[in-house]
N, C-alpha and C positions, 0 to 999 in steps of 0.2 A: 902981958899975955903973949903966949907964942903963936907965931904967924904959923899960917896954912901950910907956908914951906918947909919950917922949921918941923913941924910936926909930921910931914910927911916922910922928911928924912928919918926920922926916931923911926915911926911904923916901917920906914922898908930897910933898915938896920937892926931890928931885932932879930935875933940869932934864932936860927931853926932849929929846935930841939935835935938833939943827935940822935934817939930813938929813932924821931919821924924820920930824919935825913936818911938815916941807914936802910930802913923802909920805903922809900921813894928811892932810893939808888940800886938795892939789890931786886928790886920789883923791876926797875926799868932795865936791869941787865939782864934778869931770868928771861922780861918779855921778848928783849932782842936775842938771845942764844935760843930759844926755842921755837921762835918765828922762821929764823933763820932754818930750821932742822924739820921744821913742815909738824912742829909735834902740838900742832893747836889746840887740842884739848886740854892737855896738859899747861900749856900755857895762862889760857884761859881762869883755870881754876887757881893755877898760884898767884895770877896778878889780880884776880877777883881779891883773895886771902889778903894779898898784900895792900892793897888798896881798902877792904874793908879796916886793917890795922893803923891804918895810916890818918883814914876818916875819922877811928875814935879816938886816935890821939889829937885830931882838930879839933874834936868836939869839947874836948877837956882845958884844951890851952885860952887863957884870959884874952889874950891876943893874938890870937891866929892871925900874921898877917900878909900882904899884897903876894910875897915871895913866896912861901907858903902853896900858894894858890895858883901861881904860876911856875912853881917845880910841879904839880901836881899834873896841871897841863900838859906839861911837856911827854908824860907818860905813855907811848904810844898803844893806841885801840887798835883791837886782835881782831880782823874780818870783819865782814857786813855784817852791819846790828840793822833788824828789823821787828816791830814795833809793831804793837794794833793797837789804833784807834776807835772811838766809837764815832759812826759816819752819820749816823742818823738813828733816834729814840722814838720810836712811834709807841706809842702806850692808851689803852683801852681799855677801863675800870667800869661796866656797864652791867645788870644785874644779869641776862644772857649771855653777853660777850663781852671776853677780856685776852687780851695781847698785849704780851711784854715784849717787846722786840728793841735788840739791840744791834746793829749791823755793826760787822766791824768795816775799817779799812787798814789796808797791810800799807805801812808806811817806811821807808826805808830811809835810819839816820847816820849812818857811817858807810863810806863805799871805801873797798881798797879792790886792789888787784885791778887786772884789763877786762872785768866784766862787766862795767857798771851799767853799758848801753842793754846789755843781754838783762842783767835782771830789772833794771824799768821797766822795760817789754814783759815783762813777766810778771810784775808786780802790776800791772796794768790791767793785764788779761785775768786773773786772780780778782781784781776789786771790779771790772765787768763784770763777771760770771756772778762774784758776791751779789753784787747791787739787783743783776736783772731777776735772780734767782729771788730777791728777798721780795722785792717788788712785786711782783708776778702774788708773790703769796699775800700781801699785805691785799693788792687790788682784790686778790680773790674772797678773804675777810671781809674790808669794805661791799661788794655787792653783795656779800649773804648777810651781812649786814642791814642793808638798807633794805631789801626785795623779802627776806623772812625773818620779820619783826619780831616773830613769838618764838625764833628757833633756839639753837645753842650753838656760839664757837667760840674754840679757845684758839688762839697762834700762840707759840712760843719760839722765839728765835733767839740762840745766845754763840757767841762761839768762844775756842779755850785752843790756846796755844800749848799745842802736849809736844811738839819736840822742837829746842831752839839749841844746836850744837854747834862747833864753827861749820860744820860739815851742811849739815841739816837743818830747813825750816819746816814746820808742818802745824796745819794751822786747821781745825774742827769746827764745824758751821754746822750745829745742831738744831734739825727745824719737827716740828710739833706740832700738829694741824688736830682739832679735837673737836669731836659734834657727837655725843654721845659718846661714842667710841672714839679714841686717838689713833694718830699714825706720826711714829716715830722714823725719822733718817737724817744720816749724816753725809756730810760732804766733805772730805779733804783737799788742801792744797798744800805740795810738799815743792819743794825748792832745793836745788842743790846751789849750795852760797860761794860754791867753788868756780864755780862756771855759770851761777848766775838764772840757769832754767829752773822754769816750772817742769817736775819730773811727774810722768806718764809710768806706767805699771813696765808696759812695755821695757821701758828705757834701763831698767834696771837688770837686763838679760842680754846674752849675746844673742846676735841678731835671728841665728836660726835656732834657738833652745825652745822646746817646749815648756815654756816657764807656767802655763794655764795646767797641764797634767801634773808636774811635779808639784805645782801648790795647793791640787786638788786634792791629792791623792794624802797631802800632809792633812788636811784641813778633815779629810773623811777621818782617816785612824785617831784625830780627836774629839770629831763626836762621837766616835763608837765607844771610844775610851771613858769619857765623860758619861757616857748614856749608862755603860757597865758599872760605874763608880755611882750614880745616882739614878733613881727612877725617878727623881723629878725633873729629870734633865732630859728635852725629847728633841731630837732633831728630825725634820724630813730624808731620812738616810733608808731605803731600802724599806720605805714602809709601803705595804698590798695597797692600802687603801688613797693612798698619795697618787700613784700611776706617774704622771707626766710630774707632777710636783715635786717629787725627790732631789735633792742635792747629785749635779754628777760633775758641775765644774761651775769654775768661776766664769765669768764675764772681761770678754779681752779691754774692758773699761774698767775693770771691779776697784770698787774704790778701798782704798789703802793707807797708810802712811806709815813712817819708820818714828819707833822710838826710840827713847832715850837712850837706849842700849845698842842704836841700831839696828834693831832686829828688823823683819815687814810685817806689817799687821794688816791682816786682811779683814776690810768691817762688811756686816753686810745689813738694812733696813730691819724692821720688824716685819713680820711674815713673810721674809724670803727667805727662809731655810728653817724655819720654826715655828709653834703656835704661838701667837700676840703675848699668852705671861711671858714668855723666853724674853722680850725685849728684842732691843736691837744687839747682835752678839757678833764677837771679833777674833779672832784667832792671829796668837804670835804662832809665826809662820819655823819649822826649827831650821835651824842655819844648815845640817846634813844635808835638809832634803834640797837645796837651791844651790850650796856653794859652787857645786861644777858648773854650772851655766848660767852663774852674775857675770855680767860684763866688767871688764878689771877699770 
């Protein structure tokens, strides 16, 4: 029988198929020329590619082994990877009242660059805001709960990571409060992974722009736009009977976030710019109307 050592030496002497090798060397050379060139997206997506090709040829091989797994290793990770966990499941299956509530927490597993102190502080204040926000709603469930026995409430708390680029985090905390009737709204948290902040509406302007008119004014020409293309489509825009409730500007908090195309998207609750079927409704903001007065 061959001893432990003998056998270890065979497993870390089996030759690394040439496929995988060439795959793990031209992966690990894209990743450093285009790290170096600040072109992270790109990066990104071919050492994803190359990496997925690499996995399925582990997956195939009899003996994948120690070396293997430790070229693999060695492959360097593109910018702060950040991660949601589920913090706490509170759940309530009752024949008047039912909550599915999932909280997340934003969890951060790779750091690179001089930011790391900046975004813990920022990942911090994010799973504050998260928890005291969910909290707050869950106690408010529990005492209509227990004080009106014969009532009806639903909670729904869920949240969905819509933009994760090198550039950009942006994380959606969708809450649902229902007694009869529901009320629908969202809450974003967006992160710039370069510098590590939690970003503000603000911050994405130079400092004297009027960035609240210019995305008003985008935001108006597509409900009127939308309203002319459909009559089912109704916004509070210039309607007699509305008076003070009409749309005529955003909120210097109005909540937002950037997708995957980088564009900004401006969301706004159920019943704040529309009747309750509209839902809660969002407008991609067009790049003309802001480019001159994004902060560079």
């Amino acid at each position: 029988m061959k001893s432990l050592e003998d056998m270890k030496k065979e497993y870390d002497n089996i030759k690394i198929p040439d496929n995988l090798l060439a795959v793990i060397e031209e992966g690990t050379k894209r990743a450093e020329k285009e790290k170096k060139s600040m072109k992270m997206k790109k990066t990104f997506q071919k050492f994803a590619i190359g990496a997925a090709a690499a996995a399925a040829v582990c997956v195939i091989l009899p003996n994948t082994n120690a070396s293997i797994a430790y070229a693999m290793g060695d492959i360097p990770v593109i910018g702060n990877i950040i991660k949601i966990v589920t913090f706490r499941d509170y759940q309530v299956n009752e024949e008047r009242f039912q909550a599915d509530v999932k909280v997340p927490e934003v969890v951060v597993e790779n750091q690179t660059g001089g930011n790391n102190e900046q975004l813990d502080k920022s990942v911090k204040e994010i799973n504050f805001d998260i928890q005291k926000t969910t909290d707050e709603l869950i106690q408010e469930f529990e005492k209509e709960m227990n004080q009106y026995e014969q009532g009806y409430q639903d909670l729904n708390i869920s949240s969905q990571v819509i933009c994760d680029t090198d550039k950009w985090f942006s994380l959606k905390l969708s809450l649902y409060q229902g007694a009869g009737s529901g009320y629908q709204r969202q809450k974003y948290y967006t992160v710039d992974k370069t510098t590590g902040k939690r970003v503000q509406l603000k911050d994405l302007f130079k400092g004297d722009a009027d960035y609240k008119t210019a995305i008003s004014n985008d935001i108006k020409r597509q409900m009127q736009q939308q309203m002319d293309q459909d009559e089912n489509v109704v916004y509070w825009l210039n309607d007699p009977d509305m008076n003070d409730g009409n749309f005529t500007s955003i909120a210097g908090d109005q909540e937002f976030y950037i997708n995957e195309n980088g564009n900004l998207v401006i969301s706004f609750d159920e019943y704040e710019v529309a009747p309750g079927y509209m839902g809660a409704v969002e407008f991609v903001i067009d790049s003309a109307a802001i480019e001159n007065i994004l902060a560079k």
